[in-house]
FIMAR-141744 format. One record per residue: residue in three letters; x, y, z of N, C-alpha, C in turn. Coordinates in pm, whole numbers, plus 50000, padded with zeros to 5 digits. Layout:
// residues N
R  code   n.px   n.py   n.pz  ca.px  ca.py  ca.pz   c.px   c.py   c.pz
R   ALA      X      Y      Z      X      Y      Z      X      Y      Z
...
// end
This chain:
// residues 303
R  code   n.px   n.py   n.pz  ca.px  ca.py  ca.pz   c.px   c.py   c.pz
R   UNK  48291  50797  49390  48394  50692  49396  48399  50637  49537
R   UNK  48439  50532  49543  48393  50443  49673  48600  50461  49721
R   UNK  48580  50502  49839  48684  50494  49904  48689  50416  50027
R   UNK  48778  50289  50057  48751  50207  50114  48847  50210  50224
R   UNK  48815  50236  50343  48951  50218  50488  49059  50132  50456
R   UNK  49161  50207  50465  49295  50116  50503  49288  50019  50546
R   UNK  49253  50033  50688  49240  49930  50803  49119  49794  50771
R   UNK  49035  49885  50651  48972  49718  50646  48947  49635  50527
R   UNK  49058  49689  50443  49044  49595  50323  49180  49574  50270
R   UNK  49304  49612  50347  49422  49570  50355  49456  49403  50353
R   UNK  49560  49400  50240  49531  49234  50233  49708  49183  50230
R   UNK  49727  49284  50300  49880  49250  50309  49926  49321  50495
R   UNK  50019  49249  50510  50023  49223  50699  50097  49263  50751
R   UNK  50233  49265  50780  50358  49326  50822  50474  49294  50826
R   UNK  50618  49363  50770  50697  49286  50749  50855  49319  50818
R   UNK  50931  49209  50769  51057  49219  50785  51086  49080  50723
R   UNK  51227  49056  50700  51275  48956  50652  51380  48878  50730
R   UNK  51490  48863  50666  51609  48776  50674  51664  48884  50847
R   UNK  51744  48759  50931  51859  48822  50992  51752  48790  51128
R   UNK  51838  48844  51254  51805  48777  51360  51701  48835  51413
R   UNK  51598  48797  51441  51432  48866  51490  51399  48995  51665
R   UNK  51572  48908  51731  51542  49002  51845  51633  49172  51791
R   UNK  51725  49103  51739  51828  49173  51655  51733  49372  51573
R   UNK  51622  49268  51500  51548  49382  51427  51465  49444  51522
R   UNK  51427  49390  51618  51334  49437  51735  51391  49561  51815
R   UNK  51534  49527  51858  51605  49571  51911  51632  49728  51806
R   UNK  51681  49691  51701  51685  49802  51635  51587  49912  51568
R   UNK  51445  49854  51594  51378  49929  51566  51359  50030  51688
R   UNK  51374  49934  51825  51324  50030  51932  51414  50163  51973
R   UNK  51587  50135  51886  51626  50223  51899  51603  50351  51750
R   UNK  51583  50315  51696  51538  50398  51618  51413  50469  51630
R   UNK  51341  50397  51727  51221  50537  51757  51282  50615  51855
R   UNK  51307  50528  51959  51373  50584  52058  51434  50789  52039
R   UNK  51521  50746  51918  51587  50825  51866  51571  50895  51792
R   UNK  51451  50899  51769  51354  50955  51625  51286  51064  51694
R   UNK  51335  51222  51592  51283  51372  51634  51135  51363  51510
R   UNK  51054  51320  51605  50908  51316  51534  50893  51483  51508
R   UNK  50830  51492  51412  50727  51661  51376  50611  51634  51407
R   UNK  50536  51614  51503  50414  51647  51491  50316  51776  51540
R   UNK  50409  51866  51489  50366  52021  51500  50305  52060  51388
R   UNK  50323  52050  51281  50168  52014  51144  50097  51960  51116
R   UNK  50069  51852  51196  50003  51743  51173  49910  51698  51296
R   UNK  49839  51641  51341  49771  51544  51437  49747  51437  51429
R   UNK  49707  51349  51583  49716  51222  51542  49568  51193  51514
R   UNK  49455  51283  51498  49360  51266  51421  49377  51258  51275
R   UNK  49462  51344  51245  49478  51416  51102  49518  51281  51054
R   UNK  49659  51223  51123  49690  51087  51057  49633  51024  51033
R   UNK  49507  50955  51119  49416  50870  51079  49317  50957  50978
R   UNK  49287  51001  50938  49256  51056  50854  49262  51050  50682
R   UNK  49429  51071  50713  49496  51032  50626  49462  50875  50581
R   UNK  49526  50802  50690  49501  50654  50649  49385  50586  50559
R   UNK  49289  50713  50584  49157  50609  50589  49147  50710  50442
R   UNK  49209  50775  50385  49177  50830  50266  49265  50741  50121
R   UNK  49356  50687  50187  49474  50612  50108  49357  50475  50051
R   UNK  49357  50477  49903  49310  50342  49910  49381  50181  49910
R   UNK  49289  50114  49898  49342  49970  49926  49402  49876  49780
R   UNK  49498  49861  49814  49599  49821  49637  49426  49759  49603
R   UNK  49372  49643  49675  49247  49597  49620  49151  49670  49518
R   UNK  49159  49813  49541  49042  49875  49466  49121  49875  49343
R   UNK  49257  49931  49302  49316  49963  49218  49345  49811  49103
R   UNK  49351  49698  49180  49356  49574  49109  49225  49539  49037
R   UNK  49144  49575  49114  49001  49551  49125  48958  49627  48957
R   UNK  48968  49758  48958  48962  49790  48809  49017  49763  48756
R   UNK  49129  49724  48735  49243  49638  48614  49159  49519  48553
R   UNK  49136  49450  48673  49036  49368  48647  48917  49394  48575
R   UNK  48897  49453  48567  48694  49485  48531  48750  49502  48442
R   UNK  48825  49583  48374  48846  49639  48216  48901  49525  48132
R   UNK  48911  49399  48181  48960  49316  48075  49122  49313  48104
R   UNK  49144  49369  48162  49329  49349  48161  49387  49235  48229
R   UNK  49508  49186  48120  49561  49065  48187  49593  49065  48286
R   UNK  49631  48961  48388  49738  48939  48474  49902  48987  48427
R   UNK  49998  48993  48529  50126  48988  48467  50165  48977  48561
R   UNK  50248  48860  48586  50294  48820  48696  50478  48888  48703
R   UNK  50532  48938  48581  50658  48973  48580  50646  49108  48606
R   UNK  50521  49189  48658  50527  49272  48723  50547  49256  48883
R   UNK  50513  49147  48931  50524  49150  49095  50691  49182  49124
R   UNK  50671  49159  49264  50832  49184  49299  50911  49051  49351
R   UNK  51007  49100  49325  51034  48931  49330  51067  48905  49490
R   UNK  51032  48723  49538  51020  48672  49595  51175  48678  49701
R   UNK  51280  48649  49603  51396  48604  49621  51464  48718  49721
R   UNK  51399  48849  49709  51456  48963  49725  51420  49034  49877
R   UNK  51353  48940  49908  51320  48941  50035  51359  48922  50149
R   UNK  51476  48828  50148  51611  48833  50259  51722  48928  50197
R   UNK  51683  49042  50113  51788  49142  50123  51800  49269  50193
R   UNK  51694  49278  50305  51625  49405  50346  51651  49369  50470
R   UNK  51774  49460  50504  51832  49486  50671  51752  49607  50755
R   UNK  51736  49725  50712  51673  49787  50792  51502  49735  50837
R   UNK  51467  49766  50964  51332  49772  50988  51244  49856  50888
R   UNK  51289  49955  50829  51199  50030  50787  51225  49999  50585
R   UNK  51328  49977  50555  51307  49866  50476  51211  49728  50444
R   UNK  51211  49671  50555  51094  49548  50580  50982  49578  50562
R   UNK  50950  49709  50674  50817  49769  50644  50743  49808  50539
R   UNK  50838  49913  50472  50834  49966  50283  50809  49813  50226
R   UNK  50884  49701  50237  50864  49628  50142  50742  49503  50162
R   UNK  50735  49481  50310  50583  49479  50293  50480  49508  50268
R   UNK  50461  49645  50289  50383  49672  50181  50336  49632  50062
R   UNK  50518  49656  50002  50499  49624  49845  50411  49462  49831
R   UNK  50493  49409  49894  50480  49229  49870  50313  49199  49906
R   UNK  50275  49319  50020  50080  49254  50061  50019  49323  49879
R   UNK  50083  49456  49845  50005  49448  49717  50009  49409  49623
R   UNK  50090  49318  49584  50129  49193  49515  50034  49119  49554
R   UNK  50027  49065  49671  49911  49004  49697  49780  49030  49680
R   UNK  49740  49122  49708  49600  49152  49646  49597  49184  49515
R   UNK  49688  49237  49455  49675  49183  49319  49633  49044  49247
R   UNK  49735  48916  49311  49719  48807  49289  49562  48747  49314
R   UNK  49544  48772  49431  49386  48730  49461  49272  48778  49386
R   UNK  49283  48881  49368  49188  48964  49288  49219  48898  49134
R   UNK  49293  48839  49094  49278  48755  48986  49265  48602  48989
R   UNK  49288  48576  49121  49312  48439  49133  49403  48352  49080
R   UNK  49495  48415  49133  49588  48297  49083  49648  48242  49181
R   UNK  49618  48129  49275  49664  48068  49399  49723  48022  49393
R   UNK  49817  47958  49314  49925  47936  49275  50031  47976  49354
R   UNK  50023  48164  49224  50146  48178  49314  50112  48275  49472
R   UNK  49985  48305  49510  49934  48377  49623  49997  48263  49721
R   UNK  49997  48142  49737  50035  48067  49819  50181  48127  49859
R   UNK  50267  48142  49742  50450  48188  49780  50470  48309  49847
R   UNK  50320  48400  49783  50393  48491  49884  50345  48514  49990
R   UNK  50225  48453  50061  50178  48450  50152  50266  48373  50285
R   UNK  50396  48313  50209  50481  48245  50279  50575  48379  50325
R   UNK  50608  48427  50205  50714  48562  50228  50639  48615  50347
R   UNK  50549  48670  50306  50475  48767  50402  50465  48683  50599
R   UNK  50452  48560  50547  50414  48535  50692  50604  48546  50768
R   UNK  50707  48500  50685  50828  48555  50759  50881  48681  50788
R   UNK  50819  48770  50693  50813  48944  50747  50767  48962  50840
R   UNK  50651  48914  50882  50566  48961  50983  50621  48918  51110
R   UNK  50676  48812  51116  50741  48728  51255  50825  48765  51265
R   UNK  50900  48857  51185  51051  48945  51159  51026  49038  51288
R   UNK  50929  49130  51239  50878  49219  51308  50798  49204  51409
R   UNK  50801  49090  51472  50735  49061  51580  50540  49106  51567
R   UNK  50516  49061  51479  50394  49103  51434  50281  49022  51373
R   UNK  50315  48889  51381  50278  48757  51300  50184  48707  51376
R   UNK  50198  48732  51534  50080  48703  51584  49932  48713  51582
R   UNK  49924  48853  51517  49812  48858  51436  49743  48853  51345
R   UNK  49844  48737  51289  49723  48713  51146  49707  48531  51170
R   UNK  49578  48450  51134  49571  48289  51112  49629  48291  50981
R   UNK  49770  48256  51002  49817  48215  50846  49809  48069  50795
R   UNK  49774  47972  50887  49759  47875  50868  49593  47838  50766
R   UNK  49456  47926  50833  49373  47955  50762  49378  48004  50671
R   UNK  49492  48106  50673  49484  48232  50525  49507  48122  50408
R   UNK  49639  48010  50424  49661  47963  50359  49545  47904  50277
R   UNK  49485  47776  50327  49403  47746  50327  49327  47829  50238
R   UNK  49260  47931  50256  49161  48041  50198  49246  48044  50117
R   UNK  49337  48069  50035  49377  48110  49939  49440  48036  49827
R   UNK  49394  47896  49903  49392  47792  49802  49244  47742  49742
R   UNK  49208  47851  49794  49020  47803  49708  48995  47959  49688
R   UNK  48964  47957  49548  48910  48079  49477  48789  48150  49503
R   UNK  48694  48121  49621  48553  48154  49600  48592  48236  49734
R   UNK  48679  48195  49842  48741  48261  49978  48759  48393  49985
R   UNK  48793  48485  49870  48894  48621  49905  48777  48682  49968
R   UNK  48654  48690  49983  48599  48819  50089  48632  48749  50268
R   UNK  48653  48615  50237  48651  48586  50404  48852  48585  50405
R   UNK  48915  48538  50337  49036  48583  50346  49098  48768  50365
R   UNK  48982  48829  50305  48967  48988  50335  48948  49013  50441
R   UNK  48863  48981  50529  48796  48997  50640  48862  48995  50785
R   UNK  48960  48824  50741  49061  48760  50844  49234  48883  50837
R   UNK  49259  48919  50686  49345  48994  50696  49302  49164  50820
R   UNK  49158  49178  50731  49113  49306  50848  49146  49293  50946
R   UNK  49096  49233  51062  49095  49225  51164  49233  49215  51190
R   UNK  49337  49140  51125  49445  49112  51174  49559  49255  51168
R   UNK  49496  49319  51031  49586  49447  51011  49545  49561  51150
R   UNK  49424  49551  51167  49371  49662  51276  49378  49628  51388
R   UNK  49440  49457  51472  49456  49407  51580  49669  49509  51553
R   UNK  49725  49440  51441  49820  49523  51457  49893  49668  51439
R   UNK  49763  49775  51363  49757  49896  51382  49768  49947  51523
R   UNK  49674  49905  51588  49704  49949  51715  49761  49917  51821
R   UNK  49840  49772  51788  49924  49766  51883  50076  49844  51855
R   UNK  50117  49845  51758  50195  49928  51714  50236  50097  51728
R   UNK  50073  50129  51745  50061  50260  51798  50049  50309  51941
R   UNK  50036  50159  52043  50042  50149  52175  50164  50173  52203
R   UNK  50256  50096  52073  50417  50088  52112  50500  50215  52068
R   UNK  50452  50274  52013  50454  50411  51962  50533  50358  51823
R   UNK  50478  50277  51769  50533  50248  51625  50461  50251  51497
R   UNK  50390  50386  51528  50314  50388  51429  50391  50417  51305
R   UNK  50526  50448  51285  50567  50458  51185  50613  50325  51106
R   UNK  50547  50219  51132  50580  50116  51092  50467  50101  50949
R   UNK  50342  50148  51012  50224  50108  50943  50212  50239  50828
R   UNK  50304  50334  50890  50274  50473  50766  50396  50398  50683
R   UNK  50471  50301  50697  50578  50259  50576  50462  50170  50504
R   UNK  50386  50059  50585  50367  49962  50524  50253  50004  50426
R   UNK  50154  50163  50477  50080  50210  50386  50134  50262  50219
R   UNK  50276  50311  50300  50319  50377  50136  50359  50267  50037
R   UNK  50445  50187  50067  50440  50058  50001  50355  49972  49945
R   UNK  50259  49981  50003  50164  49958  49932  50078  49980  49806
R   UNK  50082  50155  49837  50032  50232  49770  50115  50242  49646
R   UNK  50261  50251  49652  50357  50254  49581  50343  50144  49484
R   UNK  50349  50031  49565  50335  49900  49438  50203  49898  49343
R   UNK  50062  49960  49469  49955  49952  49342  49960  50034  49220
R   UNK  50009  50133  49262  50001  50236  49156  50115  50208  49033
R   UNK  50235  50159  49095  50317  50061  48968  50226  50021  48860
R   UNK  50200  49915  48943  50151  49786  48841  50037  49829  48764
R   UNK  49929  49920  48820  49856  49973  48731  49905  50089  48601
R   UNK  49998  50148  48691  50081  50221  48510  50094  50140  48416
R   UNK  50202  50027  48457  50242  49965  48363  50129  49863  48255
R   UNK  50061  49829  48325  49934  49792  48309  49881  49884  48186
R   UNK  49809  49981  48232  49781  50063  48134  49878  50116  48028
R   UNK  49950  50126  48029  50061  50138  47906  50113  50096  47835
R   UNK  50043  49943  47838  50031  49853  47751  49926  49841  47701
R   UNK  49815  49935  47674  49672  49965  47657  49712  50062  47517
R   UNK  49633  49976  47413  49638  50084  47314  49540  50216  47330
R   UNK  49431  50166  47404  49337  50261  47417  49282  50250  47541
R   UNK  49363  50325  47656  49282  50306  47812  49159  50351  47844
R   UNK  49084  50278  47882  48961  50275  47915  48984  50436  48038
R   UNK  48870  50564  47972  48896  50668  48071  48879  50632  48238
R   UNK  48772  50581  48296  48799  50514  48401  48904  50490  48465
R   UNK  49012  50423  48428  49141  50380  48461  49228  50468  48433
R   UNK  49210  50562  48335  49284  50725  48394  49249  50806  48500
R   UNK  49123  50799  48500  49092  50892  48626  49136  50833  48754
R   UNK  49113  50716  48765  49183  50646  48883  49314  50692  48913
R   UNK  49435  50671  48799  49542  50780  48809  49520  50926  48837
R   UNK  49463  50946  48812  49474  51121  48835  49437  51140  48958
R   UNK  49370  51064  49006  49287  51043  49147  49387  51068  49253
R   UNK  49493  50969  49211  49637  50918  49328  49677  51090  49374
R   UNK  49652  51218  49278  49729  51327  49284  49709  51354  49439
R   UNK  49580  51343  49500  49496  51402  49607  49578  51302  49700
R   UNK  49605  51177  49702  49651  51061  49750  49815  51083  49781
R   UNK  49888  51122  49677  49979  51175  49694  50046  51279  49829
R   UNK  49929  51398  49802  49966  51489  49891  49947  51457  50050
R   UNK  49866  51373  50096  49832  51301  50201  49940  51217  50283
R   UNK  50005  51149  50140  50079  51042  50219  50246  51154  50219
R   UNK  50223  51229  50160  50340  51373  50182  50335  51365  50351
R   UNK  50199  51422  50354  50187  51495  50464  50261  51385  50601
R   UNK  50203  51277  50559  50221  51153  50685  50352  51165  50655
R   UNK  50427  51138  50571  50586  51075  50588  50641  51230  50650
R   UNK  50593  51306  50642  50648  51458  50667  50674  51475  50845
R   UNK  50627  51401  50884  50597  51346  51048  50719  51320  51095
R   UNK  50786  51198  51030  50926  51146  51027  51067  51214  50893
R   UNK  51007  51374  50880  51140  51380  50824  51252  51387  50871
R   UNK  51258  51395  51025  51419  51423  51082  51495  51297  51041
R   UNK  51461  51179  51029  51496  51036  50953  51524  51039  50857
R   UNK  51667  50990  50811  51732  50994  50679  51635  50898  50605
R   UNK  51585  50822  50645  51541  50709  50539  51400  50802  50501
R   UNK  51351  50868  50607  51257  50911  50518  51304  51077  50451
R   UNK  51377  51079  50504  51431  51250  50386  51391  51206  50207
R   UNK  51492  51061  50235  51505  51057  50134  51354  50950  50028
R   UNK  51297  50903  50085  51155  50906  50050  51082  50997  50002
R   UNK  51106  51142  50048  51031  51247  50051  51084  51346  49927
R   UNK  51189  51320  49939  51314  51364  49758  51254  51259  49662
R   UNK  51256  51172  49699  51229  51066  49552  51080  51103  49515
R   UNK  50984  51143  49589  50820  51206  49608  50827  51345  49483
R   UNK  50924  51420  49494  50922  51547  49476  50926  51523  49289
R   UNK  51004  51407  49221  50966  51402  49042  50782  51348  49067
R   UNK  50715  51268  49131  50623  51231  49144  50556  51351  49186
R   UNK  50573  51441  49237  50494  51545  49259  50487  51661  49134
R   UNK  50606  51647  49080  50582  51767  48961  50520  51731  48860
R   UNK  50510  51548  48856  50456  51488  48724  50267  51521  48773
R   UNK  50235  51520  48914  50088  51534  48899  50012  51721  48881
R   UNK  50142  51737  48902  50115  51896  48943  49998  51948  48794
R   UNK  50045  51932  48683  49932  51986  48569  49796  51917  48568
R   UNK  49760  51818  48653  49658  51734  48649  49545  51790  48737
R   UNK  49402  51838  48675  49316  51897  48789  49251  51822  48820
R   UNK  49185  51834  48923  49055  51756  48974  48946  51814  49033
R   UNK  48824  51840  49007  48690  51897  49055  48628  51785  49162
R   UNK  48623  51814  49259  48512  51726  49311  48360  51788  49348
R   UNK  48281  51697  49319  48097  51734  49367  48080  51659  49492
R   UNK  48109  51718  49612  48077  51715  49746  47961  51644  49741
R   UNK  47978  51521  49834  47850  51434  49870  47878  51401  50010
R   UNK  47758  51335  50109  47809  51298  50246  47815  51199  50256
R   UNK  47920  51138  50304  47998  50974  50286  47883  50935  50419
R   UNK  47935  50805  50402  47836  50692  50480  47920  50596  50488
R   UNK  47891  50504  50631  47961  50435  50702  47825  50285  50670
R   UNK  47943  50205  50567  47774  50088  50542  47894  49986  50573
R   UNK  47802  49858  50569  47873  49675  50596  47871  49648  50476
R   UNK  47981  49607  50402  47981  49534  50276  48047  49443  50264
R   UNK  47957  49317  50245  48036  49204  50243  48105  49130  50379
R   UNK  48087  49209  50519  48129  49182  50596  48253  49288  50645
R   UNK  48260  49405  50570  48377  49485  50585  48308  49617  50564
R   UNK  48293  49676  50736  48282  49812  50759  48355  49907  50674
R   UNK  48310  49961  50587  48322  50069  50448  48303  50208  50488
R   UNK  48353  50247  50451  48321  50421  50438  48313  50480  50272
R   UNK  48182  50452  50289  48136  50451  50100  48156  50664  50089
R   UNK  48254  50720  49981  48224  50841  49986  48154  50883  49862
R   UNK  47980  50925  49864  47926  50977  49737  47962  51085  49660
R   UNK  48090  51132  49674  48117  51257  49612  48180  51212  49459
R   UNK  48168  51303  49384  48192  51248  49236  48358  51330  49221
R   UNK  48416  51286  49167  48594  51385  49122  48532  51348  48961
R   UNK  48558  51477  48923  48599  51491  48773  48747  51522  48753
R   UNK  48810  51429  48698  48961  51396  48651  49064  51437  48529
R   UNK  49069  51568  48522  49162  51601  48372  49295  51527  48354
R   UNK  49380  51445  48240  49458  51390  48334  49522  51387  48170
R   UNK  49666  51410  48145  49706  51395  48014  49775  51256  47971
R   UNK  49867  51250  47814  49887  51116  47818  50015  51160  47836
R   UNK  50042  51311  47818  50225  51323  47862  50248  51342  48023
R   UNK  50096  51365  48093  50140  51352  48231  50109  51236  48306
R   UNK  50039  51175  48253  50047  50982  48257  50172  50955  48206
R   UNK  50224  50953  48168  50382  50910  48125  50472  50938  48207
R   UNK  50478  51074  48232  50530  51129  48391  50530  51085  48537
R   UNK  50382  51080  48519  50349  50986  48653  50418  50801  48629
R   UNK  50390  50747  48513  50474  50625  48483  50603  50597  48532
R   UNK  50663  50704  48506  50810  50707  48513  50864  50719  48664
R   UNK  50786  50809  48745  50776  50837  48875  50800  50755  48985
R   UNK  50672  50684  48989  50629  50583  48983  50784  50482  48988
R   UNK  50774  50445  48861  50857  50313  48863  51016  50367  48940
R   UNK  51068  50480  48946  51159  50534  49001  51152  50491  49147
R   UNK  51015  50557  49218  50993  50536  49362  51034  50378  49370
R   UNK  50937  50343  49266  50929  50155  49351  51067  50100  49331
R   UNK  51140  50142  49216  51312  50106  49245  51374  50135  49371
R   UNK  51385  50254  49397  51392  50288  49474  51381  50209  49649
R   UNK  51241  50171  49691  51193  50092  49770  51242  49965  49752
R   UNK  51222  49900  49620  51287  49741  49643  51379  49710  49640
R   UNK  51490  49806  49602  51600  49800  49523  51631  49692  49426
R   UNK  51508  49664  49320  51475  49605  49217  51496  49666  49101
R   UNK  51614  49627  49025  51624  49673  48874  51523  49710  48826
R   UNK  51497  49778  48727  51358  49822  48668  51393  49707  48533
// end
């Protein structure tokens, strides 16, 4: 299974919303400020590590796609809901969500509505003082012509990994471990629901679920960094039905040695190892439910 870097096939940018921009700046810096990090289990190798094991909502859209599955646009999150998110780390979580919405959208093409939220997204990002690094004026552009998404991929790369590390200069790397889970959170939504409208899911697209279990414990580990933080305590409680739903699910992997190739213009870390995926339909249901809990949760979007 091809596991593809965070950092370079991320197609969503950084956020914040509504309310005054020095205002959120201000409050984020006191919240690190003030923030009893753990990084006594963890390293800041280990983190990146992590990162680069999380995949990109892209891959997960990407098979929806191949199998024939519709679009559904009344799965995204809604637009409107985006000047309701006061905390910084709110913004962050929900950028996420909103870039994998976006690569959802692209990966089907529908520019339409990729144009709206590429608007959302570009006022998150300037929220957070973070907008500087992406050409949204090009993105636009690119994403009004359908043949664009590997060079619209490419322009997001660079722009997500120009602001990975400035963020981590500023010691805000906990900005980008929100905007990873959010992410991750929304892909894995939309593909439940997706499939559960499948009279007969293609096994492929289960194992992909069962896959997330390994994915899961990873992004444990990262938010586990910032548990002295109420916002993430409670991230890490809402994790724990999502963790019991993967718990009966095994996975074998056949060890292969990954390789670092150019594809398409986007430095890959192709891994040849094979996972064999046991995965049930009552613990797919579990994980469903999980799932849609977390992402309530995060958007504070009715289910």
């Amino acid at each position: 299974m091809r596991r593809i870097i965070m950092c370079c096939c991320v197609v969503y940018l950084a956020g914040c919303s509504g309310g005054d921009d020095g205002q959120v700046t201000a409050q984020l810096d006191s919240l690190i400020q003030n923030m009893d990090i753990d990084t006594s289990t963890i390293s800041n190798d280990v983190v990146d590590d992590i990162v680069k094991t999380v995949p990109s909502p892209l891959v997960m859209s990407s098979f929806l796609e191949s199998t024939g599955a519709q679009f559904s646009q009344t799965l995204l999150h809604d637009l409107d809901m985006s000047d309701d998110y006061a905390s910084a780390f709110e913004m962050a979580s929900n950028l996420g969500v909103y870039g994998a919405d976006l690569g959802y959208i692209n990966v089907y093409k529908k520019n339409h509505i990729a144009v709206e939220y590429l608007n959302v997204i570009k006022r998150l990002a300037d929220g957070l003082k973070v907008g500087q690094f992406f050409d949204f004026k090009t993105m636009k552009r690119m994403t009004s012509n359908q043949d664009n998404l590997d060079s619209l991929i490419n322009i997001t790369t660079r722009g997500f990994e120009d602001m990975d590390s400035y963020l981590k200069d500023k010691n805000r790397g906990v900005i980008s471990a929100l905007i990873l889970y959010g992410g991750w959170t929304e892909a894995l939504y939309i593909a439940t629901q997706v499939i559960s409208s499948m009279p007969d899911p293609p096994e492929d697209l289960m194992d992909r679920i069962g896959e997330q279990k390994m994915v899961l414990d990873n992004l444990e580990a990262l938010l586990s960094v910032y548990k002295q933080q109420p916002y993430f305590q409670e991230l890490l409680t809402k994790m724990a039905p999502m963790k019991e739903a993967f718990a009966g699910v095994e996975i074998s992997v056949e060890e292969a040695e990954s390789t670092l190739e150019e594809i398409d213009g986007v430095l890959t870390v192709v891994d040849h190892s094979k996972s064999n995926v046991a995965i049930t339909p009552n613990q797919f249901n579990g994980i469903t439910v999980a799932i849609k809990n977390i992402r309530t949760h995060l958007t504070k979007q009715a289910p």
